[in-house]
PyMOL commands that place a pseudoatom at each C-alpha (Angstrom):
pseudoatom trace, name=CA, resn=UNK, resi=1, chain=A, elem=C, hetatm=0, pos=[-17.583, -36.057, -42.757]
pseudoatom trace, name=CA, resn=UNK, resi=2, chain=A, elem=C, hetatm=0, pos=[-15.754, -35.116, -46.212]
pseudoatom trace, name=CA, resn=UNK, resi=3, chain=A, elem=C, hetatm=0, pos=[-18.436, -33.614, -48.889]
pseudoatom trace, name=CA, resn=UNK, resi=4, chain=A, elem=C, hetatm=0, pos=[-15.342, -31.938, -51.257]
pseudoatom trace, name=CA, resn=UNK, resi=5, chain=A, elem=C, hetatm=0, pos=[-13.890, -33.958, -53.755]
pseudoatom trace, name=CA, resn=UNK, resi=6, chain=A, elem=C, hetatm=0, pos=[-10.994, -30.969, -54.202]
pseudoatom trace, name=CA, resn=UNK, resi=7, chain=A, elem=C, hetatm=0, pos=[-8.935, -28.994, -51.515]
pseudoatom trace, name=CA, resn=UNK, resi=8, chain=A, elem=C, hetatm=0, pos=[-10.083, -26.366, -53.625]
pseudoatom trace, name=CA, resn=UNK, resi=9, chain=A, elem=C, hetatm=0, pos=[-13.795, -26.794, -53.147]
pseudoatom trace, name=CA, resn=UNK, resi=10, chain=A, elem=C, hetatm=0, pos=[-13.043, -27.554, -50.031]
pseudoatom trace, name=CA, resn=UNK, resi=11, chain=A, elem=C, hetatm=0, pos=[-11.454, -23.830, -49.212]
pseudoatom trace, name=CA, resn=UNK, resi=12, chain=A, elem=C, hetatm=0, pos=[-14.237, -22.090, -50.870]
pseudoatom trace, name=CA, resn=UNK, resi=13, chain=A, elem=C, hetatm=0, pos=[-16.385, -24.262, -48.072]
pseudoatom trace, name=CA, resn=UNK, resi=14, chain=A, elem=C, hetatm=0, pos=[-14.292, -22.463, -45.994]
pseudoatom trace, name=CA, resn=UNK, resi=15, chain=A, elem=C, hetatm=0, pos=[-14.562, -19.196, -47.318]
pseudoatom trace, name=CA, resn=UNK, resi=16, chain=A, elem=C, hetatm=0, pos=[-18.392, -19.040, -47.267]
pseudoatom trace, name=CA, resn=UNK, resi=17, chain=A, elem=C, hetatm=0, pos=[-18.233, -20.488, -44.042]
pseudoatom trace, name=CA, resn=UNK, resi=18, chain=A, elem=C, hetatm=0, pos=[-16.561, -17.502, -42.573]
pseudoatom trace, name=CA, resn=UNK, resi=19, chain=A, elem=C, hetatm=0, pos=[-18.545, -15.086, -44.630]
pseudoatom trace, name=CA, resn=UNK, resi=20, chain=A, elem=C, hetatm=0, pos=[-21.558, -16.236, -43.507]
pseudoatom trace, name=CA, resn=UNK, resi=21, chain=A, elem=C, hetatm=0, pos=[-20.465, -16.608, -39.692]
pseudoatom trace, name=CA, resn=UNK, resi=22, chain=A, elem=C, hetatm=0, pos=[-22.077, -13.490, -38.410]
pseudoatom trace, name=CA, resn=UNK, resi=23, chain=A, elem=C, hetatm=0, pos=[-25.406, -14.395, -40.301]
pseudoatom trace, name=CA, resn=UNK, resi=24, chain=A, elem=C, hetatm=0, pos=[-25.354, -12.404, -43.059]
pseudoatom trace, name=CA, resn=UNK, resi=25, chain=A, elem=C, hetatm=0, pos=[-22.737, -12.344, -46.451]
pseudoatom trace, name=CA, resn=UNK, resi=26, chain=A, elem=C, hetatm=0, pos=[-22.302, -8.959, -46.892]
pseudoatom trace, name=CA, resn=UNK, resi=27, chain=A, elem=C, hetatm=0, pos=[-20.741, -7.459, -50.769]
pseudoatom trace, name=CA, resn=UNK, resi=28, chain=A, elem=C, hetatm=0, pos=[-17.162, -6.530, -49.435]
pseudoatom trace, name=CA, resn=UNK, resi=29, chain=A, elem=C, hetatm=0, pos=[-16.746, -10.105, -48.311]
pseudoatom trace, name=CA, resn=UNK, resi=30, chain=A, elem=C, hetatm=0, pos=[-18.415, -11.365, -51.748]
pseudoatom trace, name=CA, resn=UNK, resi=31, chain=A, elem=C, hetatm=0, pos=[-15.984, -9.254, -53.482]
pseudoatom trace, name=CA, resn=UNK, resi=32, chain=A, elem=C, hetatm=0, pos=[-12.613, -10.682, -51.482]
pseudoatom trace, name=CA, resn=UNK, resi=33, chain=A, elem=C, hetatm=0, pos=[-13.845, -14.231, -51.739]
pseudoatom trace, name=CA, resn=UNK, resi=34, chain=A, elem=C, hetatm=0, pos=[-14.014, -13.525, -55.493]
pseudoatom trace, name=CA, resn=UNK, resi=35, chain=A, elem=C, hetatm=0, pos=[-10.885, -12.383, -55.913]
pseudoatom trace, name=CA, resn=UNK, resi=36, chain=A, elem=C, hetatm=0, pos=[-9.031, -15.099, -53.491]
pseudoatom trace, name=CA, resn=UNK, resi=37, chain=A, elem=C, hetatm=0, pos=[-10.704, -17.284, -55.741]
pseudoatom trace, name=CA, resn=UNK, resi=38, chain=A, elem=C, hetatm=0, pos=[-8.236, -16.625, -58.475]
pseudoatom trace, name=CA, resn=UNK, resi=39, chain=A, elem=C, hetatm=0, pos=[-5.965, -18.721, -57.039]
pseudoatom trace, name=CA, resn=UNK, resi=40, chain=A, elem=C, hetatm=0, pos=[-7.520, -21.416, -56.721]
pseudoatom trace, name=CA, resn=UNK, resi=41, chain=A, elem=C, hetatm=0, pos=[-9.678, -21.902, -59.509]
pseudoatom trace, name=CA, resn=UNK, resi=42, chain=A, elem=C, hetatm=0, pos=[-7.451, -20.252, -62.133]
pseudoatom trace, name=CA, resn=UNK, resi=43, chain=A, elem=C, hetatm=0, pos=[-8.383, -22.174, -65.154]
pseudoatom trace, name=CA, resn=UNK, resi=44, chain=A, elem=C, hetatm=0, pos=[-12.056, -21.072, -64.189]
pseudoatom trace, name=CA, resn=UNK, resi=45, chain=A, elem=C, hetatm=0, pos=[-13.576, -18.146, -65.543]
pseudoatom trace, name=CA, resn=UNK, resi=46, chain=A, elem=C, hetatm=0, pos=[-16.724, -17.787, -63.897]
pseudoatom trace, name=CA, resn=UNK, resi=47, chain=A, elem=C, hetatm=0, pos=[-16.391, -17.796, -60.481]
pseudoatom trace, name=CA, resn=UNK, resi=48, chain=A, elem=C, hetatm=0, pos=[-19.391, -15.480, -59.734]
pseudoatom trace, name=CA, resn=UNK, resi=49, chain=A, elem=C, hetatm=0, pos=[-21.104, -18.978, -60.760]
pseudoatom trace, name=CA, resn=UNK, resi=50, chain=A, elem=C, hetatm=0, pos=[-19.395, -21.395, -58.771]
pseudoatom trace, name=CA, resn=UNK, resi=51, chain=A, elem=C, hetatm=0, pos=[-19.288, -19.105, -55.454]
pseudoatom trace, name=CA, resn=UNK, resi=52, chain=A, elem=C, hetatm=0, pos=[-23.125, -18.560, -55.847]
pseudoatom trace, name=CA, resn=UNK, resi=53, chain=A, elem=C, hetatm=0, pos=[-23.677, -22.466, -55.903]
pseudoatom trace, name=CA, resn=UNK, resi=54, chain=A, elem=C, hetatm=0, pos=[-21.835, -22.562, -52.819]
pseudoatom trace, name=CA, resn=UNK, resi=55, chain=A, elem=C, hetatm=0, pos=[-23.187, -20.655, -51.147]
pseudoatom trace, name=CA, resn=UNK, resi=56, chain=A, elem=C, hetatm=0, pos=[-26.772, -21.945, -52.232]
pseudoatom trace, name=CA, resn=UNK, resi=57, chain=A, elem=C, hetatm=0, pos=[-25.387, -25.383, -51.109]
pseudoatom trace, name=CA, resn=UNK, resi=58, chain=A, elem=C, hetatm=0, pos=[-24.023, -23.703, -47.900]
pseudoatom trace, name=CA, resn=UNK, resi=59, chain=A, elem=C, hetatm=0, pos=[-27.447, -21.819, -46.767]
pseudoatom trace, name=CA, resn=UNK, resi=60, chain=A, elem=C, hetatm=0, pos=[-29.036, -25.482, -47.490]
pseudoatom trace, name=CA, resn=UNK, resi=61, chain=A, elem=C, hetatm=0, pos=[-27.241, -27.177, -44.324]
pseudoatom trace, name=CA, resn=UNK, resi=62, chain=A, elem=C, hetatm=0, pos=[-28.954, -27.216, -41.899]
pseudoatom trace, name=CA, resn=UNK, resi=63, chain=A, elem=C, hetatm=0, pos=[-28.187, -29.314, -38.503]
pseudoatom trace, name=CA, resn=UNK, resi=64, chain=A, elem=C, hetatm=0, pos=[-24.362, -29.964, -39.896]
pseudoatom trace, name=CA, resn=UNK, resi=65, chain=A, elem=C, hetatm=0, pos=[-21.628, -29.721, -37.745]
pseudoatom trace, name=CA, resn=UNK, resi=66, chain=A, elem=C, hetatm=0, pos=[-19.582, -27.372, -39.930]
pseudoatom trace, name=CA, resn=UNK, resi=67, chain=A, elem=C, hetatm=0, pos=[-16.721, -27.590, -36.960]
pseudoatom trace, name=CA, resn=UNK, resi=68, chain=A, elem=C, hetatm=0, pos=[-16.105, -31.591, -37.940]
pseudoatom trace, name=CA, resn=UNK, resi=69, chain=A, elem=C, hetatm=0, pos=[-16.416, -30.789, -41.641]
pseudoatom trace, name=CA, resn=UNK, resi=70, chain=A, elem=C, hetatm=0, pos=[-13.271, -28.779, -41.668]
pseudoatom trace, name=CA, resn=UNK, resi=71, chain=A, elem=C, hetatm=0, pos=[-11.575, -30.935, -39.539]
pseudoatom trace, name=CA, resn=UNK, resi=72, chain=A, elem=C, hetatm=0, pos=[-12.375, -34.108, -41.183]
pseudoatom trace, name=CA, resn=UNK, resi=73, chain=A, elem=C, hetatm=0, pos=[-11.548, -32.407, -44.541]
pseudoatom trace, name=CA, resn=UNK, resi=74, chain=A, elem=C, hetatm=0, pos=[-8.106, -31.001, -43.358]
pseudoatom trace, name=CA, resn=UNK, resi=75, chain=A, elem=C, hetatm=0, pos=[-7.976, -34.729, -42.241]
pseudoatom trace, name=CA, resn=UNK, resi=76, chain=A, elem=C, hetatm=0, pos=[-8.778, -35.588, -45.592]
pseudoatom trace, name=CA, resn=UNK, resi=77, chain=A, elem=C, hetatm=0, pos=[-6.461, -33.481, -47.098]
pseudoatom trace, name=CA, resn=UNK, resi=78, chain=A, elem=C, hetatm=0, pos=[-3.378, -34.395, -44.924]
pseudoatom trace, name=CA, resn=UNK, resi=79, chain=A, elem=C, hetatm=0, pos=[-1.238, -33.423, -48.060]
pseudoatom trace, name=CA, resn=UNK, resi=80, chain=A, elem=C, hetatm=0, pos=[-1.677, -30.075, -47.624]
pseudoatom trace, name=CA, resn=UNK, resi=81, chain=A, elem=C, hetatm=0, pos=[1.499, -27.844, -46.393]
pseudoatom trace, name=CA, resn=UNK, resi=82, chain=A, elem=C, hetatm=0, pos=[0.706, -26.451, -42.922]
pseudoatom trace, name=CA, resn=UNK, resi=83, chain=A, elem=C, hetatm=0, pos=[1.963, -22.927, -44.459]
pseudoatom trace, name=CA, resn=UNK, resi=84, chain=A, elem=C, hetatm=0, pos=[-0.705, -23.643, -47.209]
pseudoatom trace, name=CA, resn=UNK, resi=85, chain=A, elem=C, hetatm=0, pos=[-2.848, -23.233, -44.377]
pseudoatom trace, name=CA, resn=UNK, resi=86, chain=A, elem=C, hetatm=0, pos=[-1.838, -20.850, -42.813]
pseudoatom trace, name=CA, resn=UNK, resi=87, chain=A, elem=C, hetatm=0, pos=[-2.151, -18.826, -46.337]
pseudoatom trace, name=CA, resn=UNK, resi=88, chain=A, elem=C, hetatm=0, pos=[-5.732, -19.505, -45.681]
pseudoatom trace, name=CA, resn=UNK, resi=89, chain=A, elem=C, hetatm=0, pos=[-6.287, -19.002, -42.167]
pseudoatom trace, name=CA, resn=UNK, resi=90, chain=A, elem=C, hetatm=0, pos=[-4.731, -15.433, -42.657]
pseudoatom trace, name=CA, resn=UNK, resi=91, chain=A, elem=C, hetatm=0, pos=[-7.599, -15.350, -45.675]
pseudoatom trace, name=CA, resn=UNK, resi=92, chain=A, elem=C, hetatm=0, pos=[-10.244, -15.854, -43.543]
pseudoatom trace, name=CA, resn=UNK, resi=93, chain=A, elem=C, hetatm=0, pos=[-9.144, -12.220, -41.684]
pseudoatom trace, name=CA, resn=UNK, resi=94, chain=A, elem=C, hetatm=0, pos=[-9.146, -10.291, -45.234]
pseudoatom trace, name=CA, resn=UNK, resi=95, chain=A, elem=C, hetatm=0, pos=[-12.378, -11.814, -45.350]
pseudoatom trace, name=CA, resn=UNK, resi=96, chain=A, elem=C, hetatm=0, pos=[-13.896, -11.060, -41.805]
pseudoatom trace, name=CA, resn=UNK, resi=97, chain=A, elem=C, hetatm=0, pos=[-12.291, -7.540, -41.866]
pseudoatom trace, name=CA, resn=UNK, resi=98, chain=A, elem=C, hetatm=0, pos=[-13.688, -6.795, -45.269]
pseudoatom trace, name=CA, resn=UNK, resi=99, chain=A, elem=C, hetatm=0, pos=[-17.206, -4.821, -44.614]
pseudoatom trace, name=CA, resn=UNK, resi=100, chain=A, elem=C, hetatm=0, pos=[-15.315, -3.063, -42.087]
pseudoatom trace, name=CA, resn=UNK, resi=101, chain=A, elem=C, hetatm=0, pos=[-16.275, -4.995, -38.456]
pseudoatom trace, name=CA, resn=UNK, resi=102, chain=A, elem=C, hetatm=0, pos=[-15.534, -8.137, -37.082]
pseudoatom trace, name=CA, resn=UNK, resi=103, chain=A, elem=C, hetatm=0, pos=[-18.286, -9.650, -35.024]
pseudoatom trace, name=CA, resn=UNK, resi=104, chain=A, elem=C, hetatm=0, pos=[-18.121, -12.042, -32.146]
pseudoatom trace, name=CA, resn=UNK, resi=105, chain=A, elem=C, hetatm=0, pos=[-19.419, -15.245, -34.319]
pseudoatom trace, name=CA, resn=UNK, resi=106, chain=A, elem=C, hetatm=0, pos=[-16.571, -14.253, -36.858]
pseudoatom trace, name=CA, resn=UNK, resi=107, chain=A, elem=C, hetatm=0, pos=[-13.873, -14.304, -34.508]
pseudoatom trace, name=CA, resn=UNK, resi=108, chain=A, elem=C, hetatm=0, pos=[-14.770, -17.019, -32.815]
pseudoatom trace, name=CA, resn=UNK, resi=109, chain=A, elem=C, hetatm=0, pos=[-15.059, -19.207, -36.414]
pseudoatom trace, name=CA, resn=UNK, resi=110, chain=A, elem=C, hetatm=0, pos=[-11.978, -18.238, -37.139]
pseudoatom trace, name=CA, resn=UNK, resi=111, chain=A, elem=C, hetatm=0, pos=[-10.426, -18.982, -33.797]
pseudoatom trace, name=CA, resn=UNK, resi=112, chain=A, elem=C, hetatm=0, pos=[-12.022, -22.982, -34.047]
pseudoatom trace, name=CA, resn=UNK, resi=113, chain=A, elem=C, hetatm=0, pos=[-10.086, -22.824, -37.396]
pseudoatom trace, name=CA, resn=UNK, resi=114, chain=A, elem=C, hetatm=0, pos=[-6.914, -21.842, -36.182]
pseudoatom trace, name=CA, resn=UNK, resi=115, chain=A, elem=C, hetatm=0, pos=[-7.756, -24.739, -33.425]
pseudoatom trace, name=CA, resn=UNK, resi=116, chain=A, elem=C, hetatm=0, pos=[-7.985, -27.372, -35.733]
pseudoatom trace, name=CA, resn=UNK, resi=117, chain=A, elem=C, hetatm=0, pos=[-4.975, -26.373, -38.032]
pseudoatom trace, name=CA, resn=UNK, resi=118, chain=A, elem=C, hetatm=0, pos=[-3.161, -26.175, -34.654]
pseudoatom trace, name=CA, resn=UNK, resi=119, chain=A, elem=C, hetatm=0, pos=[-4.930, -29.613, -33.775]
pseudoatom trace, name=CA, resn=UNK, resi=120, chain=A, elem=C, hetatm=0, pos=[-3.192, -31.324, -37.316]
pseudoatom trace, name=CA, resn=UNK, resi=121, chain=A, elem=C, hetatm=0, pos=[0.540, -29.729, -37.156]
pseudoatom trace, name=CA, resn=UNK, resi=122, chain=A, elem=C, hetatm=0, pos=[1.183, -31.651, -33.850]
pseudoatom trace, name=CA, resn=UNK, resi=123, chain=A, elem=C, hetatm=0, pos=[0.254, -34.967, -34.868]
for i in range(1, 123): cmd.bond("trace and resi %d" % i, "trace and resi %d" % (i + 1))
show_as sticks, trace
zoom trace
């Protein structure tokens, strides 16, 4: 199931996805998401904006299978550079690692990511 019309979009997905893995988005991980989000929103100014509608969107699904949603999307995507993702596979650690502990439910979100880029590099 794709729900992002951009890659970009589609990242941010990711980013709150990894924030929120251990239950709870704490303000260091708000802050790095922000900033990451530079990058790929750069002709947008407010990203406090679009990051909170994410999120809201995010918190909102309920019963989804968040695992086949990235897959399908890097699917989707299949344009993508694998070292593109890799940039944001190793952006999902600044953002675990940002209040300071890594939980279980982090690691192991960002271990089924680095799965399913693994997964699309040896087709």
């Amino acid at each position: 199931m794709v729900i992002h019309k951009t890659f970009s979009d589609f990242v941010l997905y990711l980013y709150v996805h990894i924030a929120n893995a251990d239950g709870a988005l704490h303000d260091d991980e708000q802050r790095v998401v922000l900033e990451k989000m530079d990058k790929h929103f750069p002709l947008e100014g407010d990203h406090k904006r679009r990051f909170d509608e994410t999120v809201m969107a995010y918190k909102k699904m309920v019963n989804v299978d968040h695992h086949q949603i990235i897959k399908d999307s890097f699917n989707h995507f299949d344009h993508i550079k694998f070292s593109q993702r890799y940039k944001i596979y190793a952006d999902m650690y600044d953002i675990i690692h940002a209040d300071g502990k890594v939980s279980e439910a982090e690691t192991k979100a960002v271990n089924e990511l680095k799965e399913i880029i693994d997964i699309l590099t040896t087709k």
